[in-house]
Backbone as JSON Lines, residues from 0, in Angstrom:
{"i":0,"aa":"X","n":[-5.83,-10.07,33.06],"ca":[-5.74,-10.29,31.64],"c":[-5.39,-8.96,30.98]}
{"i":1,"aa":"X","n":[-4.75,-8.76,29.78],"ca":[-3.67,-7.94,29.11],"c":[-4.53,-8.17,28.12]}
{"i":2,"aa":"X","n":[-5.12,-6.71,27.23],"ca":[-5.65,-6.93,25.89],"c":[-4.72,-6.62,24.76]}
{"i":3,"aa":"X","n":[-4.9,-6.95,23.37],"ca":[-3.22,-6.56,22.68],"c":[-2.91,-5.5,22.55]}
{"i":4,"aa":"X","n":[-1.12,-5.82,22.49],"ca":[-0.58,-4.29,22.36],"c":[0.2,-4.36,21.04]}
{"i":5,"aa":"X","n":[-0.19,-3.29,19.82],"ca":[0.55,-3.76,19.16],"c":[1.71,-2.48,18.75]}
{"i":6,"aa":"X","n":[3.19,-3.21,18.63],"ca":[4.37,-2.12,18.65],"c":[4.47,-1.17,20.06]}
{"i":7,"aa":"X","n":[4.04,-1.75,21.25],"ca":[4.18,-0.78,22.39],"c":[4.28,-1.86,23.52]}
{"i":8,"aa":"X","n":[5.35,-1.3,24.45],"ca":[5.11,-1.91,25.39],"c":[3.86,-2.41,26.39]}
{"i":9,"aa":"X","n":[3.75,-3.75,26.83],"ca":[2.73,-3.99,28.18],"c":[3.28,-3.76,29.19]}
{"i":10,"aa":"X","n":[2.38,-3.12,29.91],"ca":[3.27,-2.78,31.58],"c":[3.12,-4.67,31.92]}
{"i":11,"aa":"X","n":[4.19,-4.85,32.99],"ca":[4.46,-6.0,33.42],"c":[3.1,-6.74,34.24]}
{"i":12,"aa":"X","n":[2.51,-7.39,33.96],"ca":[1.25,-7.71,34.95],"c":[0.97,-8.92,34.37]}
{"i":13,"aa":"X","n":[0.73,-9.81,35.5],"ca":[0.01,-10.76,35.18],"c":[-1.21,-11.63,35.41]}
{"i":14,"aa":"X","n":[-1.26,-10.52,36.78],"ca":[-2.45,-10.57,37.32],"c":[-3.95,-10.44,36.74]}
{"i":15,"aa":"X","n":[-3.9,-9.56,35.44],"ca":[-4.5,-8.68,34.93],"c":[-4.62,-8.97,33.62]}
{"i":16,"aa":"X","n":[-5.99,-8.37,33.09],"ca":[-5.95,-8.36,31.99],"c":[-5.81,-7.23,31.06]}
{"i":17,"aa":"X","n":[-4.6,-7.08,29.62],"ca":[-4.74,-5.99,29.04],"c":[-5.37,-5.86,27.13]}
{"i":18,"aa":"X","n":[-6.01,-4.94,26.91],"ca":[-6.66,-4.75,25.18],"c":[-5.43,-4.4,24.5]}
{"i":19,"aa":"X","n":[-5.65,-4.72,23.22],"ca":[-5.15,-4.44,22.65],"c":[-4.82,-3.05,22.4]}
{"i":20,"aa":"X","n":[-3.21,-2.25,21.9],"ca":[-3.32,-1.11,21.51],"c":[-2.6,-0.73,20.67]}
{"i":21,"aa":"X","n":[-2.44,-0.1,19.5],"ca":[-1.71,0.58,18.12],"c":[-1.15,1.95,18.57]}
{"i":22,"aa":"X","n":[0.5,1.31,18.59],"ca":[0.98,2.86,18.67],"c":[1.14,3.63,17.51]}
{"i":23,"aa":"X","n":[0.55,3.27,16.26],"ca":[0.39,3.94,14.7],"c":[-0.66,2.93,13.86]}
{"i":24,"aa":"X","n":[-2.29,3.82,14.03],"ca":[-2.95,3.1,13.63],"c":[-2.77,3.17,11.57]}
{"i":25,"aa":"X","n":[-1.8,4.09,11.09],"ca":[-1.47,4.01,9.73],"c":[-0.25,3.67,9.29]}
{"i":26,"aa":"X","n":[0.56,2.89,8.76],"ca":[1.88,2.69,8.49],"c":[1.97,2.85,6.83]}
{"i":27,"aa":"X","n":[3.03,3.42,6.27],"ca":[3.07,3.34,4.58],"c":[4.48,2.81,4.09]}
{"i":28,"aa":"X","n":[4.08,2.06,3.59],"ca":[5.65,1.42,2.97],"c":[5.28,1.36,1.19]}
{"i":29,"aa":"X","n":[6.79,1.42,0.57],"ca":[6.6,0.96,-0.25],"c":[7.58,-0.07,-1.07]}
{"i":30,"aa":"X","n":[7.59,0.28,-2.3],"ca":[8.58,-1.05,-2.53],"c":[8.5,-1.41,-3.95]}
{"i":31,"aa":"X","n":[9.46,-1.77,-4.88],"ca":[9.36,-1.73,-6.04],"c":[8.76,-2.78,-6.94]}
{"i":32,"aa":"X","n":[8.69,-3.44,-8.06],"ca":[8.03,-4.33,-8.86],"c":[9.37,-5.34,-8.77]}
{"i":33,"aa":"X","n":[8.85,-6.7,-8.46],"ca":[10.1,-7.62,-8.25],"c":[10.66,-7.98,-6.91]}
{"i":34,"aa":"X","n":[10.65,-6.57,-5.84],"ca":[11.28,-6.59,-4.83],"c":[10.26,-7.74,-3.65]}
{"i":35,"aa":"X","n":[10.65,-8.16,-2.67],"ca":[9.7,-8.56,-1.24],"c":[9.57,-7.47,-0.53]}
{"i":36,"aa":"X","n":[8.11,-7.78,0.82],"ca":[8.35,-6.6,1.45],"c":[7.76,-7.47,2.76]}
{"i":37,"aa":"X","n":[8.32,-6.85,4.06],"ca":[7.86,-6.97,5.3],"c":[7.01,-6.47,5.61]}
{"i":38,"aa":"X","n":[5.82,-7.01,6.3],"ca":[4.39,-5.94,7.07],"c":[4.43,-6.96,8.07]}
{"i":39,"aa":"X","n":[5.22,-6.08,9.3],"ca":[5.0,-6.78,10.85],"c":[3.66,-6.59,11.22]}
{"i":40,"aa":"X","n":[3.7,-7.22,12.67],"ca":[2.39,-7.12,13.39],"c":[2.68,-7.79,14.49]}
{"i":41,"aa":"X","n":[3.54,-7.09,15.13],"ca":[3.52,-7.33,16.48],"c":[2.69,-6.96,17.48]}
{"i":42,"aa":"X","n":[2.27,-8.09,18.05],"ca":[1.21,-7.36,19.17],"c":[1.79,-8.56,20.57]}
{"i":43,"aa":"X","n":[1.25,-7.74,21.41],"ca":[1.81,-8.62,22.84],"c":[0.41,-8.43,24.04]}
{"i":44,"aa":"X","n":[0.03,-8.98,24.61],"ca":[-1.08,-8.7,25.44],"c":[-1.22,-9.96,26.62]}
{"i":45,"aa":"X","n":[-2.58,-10.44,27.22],"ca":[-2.67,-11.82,28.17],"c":[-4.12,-11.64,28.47]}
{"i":46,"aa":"X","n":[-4.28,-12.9,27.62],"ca":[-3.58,-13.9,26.83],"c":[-3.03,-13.56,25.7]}
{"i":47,"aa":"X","n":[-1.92,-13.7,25.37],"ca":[-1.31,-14.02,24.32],"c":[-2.27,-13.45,22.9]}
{"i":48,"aa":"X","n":[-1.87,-12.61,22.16],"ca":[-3.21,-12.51,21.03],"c":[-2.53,-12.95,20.07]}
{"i":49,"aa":"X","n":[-3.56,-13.56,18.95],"ca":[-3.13,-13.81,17.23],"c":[-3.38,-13.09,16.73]}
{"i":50,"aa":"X","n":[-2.81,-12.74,15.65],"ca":[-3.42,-11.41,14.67],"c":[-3.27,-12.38,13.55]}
{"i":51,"aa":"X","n":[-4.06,-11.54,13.02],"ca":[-4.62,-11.79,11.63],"c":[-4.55,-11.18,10.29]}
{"i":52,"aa":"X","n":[-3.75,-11.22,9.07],"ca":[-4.04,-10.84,8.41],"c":[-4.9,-10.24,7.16]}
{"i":53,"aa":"X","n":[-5.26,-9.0,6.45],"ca":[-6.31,-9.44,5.76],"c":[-6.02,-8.25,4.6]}
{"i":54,"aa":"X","n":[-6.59,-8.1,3.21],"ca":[-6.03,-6.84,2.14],"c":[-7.75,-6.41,2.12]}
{"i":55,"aa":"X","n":[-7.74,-4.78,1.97],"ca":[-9.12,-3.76,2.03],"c":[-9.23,-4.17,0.59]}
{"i":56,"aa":"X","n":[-10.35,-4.1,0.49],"ca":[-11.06,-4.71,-0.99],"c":[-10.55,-2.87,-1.76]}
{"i":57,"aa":"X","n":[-10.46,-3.25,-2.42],"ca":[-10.16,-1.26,-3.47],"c":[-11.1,-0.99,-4.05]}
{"i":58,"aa":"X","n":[-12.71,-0.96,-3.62],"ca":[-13.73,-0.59,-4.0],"c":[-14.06,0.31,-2.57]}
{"i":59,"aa":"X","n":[-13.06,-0.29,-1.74],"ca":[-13.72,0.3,-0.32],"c":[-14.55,-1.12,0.83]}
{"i":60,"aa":"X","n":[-14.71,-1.94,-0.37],"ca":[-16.15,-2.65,0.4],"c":[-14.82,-3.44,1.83]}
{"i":61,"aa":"X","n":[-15.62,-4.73,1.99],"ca":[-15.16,-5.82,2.85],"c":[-13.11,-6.11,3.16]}
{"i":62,"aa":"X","n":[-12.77,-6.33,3.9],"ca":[-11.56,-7.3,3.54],"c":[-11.85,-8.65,3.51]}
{"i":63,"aa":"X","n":[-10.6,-9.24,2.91],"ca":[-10.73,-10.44,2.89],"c":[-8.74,-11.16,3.63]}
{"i":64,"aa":"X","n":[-8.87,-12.66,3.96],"ca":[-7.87,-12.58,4.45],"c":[-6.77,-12.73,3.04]}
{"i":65,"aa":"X","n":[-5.75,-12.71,3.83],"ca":[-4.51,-12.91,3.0],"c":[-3.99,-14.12,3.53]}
{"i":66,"aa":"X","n":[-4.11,-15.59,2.24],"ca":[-3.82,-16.77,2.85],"c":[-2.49,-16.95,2.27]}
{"i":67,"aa":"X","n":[-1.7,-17.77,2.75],"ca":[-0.08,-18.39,1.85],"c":[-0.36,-19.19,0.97]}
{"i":68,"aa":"X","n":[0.51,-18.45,-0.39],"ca":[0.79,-19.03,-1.61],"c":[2.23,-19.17,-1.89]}
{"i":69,"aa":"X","n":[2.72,-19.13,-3.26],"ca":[4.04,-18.82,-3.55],"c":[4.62,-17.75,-3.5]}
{"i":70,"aa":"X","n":[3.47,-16.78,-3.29],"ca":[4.38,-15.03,-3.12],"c":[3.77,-14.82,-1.57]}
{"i":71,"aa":"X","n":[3.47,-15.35,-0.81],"ca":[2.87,-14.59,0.28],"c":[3.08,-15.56,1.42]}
{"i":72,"aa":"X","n":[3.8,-15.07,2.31],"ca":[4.59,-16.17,3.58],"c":[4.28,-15.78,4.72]}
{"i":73,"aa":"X","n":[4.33,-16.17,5.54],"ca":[4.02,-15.74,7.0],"c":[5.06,-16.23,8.36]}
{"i":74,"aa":"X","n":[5.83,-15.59,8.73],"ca":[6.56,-15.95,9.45],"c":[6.23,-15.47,11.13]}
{"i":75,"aa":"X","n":[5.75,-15.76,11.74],"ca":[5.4,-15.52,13.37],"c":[4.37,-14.17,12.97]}
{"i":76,"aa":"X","n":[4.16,-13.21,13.37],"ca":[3.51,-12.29,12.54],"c":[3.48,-11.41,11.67]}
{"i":77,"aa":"X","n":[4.54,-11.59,11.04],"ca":[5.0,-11.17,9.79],"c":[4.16,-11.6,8.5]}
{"i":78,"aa":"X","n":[3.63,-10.68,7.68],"ca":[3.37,-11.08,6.55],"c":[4.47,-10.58,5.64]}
{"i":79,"aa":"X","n":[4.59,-11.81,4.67],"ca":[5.91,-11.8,3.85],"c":[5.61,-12.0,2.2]}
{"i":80,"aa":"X","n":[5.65,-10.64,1.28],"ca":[4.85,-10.87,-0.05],"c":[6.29,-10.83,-0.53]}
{"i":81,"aa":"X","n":[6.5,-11.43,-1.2],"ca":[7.84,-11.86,-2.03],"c":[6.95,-10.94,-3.91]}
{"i":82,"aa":"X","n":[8.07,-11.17,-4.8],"ca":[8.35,-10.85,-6.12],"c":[6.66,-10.18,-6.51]}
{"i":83,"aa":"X","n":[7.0,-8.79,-5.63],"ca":[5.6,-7.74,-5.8],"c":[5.28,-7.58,-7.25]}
{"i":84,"aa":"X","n":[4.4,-6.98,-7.32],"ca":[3.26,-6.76,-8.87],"c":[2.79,-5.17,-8.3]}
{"i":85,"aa":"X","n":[2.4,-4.57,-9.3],"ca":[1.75,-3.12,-8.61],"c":[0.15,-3.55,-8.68]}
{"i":86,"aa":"X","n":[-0.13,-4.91,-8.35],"ca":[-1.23,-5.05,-7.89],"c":[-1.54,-5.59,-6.62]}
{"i":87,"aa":"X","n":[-0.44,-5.39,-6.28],"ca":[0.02,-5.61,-4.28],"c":[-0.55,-4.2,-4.34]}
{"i":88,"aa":"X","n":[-0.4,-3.58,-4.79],"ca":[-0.61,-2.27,-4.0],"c":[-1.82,-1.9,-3.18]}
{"i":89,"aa":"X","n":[-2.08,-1.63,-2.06],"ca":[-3.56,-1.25,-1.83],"c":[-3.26,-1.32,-0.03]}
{"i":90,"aa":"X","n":[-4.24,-1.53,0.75],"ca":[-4.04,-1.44,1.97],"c":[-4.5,-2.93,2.62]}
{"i":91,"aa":"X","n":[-3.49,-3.27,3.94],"ca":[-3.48,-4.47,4.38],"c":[-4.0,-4.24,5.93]}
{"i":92,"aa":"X","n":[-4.18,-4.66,6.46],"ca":[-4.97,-4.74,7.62],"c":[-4.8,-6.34,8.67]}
{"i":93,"aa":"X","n":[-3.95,-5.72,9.62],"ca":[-3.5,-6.87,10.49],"c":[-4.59,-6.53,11.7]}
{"i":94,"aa":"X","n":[-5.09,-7.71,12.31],"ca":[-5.92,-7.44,13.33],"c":[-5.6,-8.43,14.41]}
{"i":95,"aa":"X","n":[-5.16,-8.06,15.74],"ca":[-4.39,-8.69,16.94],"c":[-5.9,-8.92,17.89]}
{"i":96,"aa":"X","n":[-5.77,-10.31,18.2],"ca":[-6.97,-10.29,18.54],"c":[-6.93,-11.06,20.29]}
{"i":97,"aa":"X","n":[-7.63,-11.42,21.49],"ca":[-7.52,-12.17,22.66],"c":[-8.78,-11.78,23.3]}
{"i":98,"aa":"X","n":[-9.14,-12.67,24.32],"ca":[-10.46,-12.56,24.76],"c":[-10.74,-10.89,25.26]}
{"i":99,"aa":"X","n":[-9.97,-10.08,25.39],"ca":[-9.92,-8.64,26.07],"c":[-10.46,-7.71,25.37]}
{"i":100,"aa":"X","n":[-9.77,-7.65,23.85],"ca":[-9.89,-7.02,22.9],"c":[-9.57,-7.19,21.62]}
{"i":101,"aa":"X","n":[-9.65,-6.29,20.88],"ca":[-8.98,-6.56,19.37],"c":[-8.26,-5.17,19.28]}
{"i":102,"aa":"X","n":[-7.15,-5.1,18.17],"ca":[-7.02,-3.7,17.5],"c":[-6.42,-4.23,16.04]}
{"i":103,"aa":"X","n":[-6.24,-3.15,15.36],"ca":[-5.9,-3.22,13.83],"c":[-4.73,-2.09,13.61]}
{"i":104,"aa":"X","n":[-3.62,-2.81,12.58],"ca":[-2.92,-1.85,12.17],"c":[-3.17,-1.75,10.67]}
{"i":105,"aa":"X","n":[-3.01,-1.12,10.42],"ca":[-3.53,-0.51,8.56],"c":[-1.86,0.0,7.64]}
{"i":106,"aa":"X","n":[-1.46,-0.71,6.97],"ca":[-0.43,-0.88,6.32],"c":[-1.24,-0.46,4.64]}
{"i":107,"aa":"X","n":[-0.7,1.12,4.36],"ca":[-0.61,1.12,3.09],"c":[0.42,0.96,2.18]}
{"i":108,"aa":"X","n":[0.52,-0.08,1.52],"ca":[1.4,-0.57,0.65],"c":[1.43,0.22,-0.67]}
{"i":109,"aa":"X","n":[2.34,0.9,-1.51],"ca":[2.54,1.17,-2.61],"c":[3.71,0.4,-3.51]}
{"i":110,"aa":"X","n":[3.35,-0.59,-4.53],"ca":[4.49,-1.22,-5.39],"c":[4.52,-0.17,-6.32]}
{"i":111,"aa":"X","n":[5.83,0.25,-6.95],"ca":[6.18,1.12,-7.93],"c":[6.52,0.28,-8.57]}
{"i":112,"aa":"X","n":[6.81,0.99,-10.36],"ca":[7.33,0.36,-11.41],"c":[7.77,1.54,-12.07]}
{"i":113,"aa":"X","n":[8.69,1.68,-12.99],"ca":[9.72,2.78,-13.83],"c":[8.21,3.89,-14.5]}
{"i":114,"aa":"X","n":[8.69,4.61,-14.7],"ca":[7.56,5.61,-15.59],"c":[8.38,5.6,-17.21]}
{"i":115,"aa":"X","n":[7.46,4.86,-17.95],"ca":[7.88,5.35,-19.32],"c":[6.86,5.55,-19.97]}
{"i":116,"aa":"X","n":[7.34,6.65,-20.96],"ca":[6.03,7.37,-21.81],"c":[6.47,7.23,-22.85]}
{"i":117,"aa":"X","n":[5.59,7.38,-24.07],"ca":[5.21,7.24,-25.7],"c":[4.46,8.54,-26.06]}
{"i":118,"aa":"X","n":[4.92,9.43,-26.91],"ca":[4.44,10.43,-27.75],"c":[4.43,10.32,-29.22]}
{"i":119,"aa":"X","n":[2.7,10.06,-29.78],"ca":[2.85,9.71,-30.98],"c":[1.58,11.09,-31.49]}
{"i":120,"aa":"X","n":[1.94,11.7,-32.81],"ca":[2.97,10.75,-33.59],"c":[4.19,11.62,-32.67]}
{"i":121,"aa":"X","n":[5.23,11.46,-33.23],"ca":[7.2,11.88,-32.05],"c":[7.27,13.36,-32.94]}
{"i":122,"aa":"X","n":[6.51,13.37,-34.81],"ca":[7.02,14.3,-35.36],"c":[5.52,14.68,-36.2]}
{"i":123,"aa":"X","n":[4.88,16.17,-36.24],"ca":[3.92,16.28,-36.59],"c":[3.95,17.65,-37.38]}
{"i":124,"aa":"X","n":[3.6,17.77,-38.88],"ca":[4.2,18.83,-39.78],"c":[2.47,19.3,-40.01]}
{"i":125,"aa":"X","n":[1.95,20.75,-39.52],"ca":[0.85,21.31,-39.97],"c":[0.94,22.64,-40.43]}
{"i":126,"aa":"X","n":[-0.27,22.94,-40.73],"ca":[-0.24,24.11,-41.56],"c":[-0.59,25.56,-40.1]}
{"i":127,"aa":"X","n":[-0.15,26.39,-40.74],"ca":[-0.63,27.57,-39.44],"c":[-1.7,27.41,-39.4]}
{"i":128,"aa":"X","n":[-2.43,27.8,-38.02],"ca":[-3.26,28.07,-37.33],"c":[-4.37,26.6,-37.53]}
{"i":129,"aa":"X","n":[-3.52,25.45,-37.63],"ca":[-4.92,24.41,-37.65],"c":[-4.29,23.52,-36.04]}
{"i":130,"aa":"X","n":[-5.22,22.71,-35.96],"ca":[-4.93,22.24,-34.59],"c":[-3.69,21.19,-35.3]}
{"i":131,"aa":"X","n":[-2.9,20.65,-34.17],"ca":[-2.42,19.71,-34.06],"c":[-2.29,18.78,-32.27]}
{"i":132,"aa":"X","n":[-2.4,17.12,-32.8],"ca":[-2.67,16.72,-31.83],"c":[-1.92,15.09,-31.63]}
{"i":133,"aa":"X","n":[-1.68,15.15,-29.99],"ca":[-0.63,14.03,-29.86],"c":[-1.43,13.45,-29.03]}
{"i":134,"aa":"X","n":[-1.08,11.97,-28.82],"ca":[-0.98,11.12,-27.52],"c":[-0.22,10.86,-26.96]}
{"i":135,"aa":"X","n":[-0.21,10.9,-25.48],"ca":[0.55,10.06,-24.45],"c":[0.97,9.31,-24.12]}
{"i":136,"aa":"X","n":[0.88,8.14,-24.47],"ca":[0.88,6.85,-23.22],"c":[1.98,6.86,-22.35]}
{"i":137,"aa":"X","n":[1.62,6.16,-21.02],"ca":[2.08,6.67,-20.04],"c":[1.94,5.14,-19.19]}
{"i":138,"aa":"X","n":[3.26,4.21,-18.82],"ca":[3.09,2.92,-18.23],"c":[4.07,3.22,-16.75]}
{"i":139,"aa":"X","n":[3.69,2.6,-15.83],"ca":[4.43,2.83,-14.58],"c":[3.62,2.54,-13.17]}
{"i":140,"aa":"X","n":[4.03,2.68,-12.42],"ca":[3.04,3.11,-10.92],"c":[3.93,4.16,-9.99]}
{"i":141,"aa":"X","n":[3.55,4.88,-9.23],"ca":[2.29,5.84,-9.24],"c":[2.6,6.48,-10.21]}
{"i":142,"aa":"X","n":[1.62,7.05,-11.13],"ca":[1.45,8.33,-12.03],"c":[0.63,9.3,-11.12]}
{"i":143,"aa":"X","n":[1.74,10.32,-10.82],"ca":[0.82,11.55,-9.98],"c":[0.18,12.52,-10.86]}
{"i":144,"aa":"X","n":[1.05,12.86,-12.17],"ca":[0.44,14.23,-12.77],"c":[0.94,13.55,-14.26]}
{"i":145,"aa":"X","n":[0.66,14.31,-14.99],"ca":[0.64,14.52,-16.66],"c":[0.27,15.66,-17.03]}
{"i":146,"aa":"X","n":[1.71,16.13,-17.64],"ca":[1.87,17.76,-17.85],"c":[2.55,17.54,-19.15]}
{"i":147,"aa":"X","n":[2.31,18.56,-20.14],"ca":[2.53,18.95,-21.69],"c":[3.07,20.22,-21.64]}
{"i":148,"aa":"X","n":[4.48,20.21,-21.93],"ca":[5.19,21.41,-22.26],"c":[5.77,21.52,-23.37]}
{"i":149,"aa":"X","n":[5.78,22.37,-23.63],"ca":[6.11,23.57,-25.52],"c":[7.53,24.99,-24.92]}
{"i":150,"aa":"X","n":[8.17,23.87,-25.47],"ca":[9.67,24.81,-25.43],"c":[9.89,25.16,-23.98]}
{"i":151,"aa":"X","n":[9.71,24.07,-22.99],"ca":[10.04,24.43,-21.26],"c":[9.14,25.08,-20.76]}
{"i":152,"aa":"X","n":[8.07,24.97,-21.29],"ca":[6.55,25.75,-20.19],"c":[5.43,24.7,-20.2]}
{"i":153,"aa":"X","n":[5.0,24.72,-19.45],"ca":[3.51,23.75,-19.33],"c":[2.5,24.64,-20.02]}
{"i":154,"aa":"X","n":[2.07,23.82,-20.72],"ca":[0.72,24.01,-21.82],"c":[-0.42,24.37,-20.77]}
{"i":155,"aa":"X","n":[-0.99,25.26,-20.91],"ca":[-2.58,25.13,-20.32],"c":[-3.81,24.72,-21.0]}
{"i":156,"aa":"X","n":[-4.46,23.87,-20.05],"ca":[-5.63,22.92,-20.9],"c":[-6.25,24.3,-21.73]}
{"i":157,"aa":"X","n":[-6.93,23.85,-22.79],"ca":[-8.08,24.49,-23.6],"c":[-6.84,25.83,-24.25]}
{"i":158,"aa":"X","n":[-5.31,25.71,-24.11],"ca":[-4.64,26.57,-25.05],"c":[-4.11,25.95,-25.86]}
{"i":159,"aa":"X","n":[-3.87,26.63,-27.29],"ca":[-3.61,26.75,-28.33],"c":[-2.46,26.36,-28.66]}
């Protein structure tokens, strides 16, 4: 007996049994708002393993599985999320399973969306030396940083 292998070859045997194994227990894809995306999960072993899909809760806690709806398909072990949201985003977790063993591949998914920002007020008339003060808003996915520059330099927090 053969335990699973997933993305790697099984040596030829059939005599035998082999576990499962992950030749990349992290994969990262990403993919835009609107677009579909592929998350294989190939695994090969003997007996034969199923894998399973499932999304990491984003608190950290439990997974849960990932069943088919209208955005979410499954083709042999393929999970197939059609017309993404950037609330796909997070990590998926395929688990190849047969009486031998189990293993897991860990697919972090990132959906993007455009970055656009709002500076209000756009035009702000004060007197010397009193504060003046703007907001941001800031819509998109990922937002890595938020930086405030004055005539091509970045502002430093708590300056003037």
């Amino acid at each position: 007996m053969i335990p699973p292998v997933m993305d790697e070859p099984v040596p030829d045997s059939t005599a035998s049994s082999t576990d499962p194994a992950s030749a990349s227990s992290v994969v990262r894809r990403s993919a835009w708002v609107g677009e579909g995306v592929l998350l294989p999960c190939v695994a090969r072993g003997h007996p034969t393993p199923e894998s399973t899909w499932f999304r990491g809760d984003p608190s950290g806690g439990s997974l849960r599985q990932v069943l088919p709806g209208p955005r979410v398909k499954y083709h042999l072990e393929v999970l197939i999320l059609l017309d993404l949201l950037v609330e796909d985003s997070g990590t998926y977790v395929c688990i190849a399973n047969n009486t031998v063993g189990s293993r897991r591949v860990h697919v972090e998914l990132t959906v993007r969306s455009p970055l656009e920002t709002r500076v209000t007020p756009a035009r702000q008339t004060v007197d010397l030396e009193r504060p003046a003060a703007f907001e941001c808003a800031v819509l998109g996915h990922p937002v890595k940083e938020i930086a405030w520059l004055k005539n091509g330099r970045q502002v430093e927090k708590g300056h003037r």
